[in-house]
C-alpha positions in Angstrom: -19.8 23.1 6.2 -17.6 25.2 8.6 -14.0 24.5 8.4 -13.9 22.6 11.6 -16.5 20.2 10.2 -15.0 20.4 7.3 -11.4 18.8 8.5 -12.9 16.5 10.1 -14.7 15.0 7.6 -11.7 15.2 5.1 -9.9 13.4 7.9 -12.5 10.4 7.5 -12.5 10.5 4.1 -8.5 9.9 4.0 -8.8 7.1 6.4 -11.4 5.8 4.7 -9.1 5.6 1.2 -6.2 4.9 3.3 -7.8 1.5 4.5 -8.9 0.4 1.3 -6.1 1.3 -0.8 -3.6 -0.4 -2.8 0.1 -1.6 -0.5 2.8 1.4 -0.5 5.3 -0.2 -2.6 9.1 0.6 -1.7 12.8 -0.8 -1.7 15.8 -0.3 0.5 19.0 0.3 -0.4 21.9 -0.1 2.0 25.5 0.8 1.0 28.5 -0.9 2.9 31.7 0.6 2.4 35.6 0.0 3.6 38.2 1.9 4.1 41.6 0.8 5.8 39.9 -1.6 8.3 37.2 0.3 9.0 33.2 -0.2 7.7 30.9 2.3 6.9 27.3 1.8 6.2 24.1 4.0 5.2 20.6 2.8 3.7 18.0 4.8 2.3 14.4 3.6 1.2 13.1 4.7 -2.5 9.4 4.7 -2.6 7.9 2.9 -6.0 4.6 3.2 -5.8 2.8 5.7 -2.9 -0.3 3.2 -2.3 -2.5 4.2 0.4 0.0 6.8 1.8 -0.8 9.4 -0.8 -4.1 10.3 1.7 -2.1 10.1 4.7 0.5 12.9 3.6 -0.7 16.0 5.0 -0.9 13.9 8.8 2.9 12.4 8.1 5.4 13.8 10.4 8.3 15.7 9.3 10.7 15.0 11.5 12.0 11.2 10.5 12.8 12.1 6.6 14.8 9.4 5.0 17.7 9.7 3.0 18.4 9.3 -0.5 21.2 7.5 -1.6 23.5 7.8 -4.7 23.7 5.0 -7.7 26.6 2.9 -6.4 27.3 -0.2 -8.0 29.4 -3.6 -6.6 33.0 -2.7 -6.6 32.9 1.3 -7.1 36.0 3.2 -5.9 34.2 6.2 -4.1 36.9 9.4 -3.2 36.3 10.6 0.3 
């Protein structure tokens, strides 16, 4: 096939998995912190299990990249 033909069928192919495949399995993390009387907050998403995303990679865009967080536990003193 020439490589025009050839995207586009990969690009079917991917779909194709996508739809079919298993849930993309994640979980969120958000952080609230305090400090004099003031309240900071950040999340993050950690992905578990890629699902039906791993196909869709290579179309992703990279502009919205999430963040990830540190361990933080209840009750952690953190140094600014």
């Amino acid at each position: 096939l020439p490589l025009s033909e050839a995207k586009v069928y990969f690009l079917i192919s991917d779909k194709f998995h996508a739809s079919v495949g298993y849930p993309l399995v994640e979980s969120t993390t958000k952080i609230v912190a305090e400090f004099d009387s003031f309240t900071f907050t950040s999340s993050g998403k950690t992905i578990k299990d890629e699902g039906f995303t791993k196909y869709l990679k290579e179309y992703k865009s990279k502009k919205n990249e999430d963040m990830v967080l540190p361990d933080v536990n209840i009750g952690d003193v953190l140094s600014i």
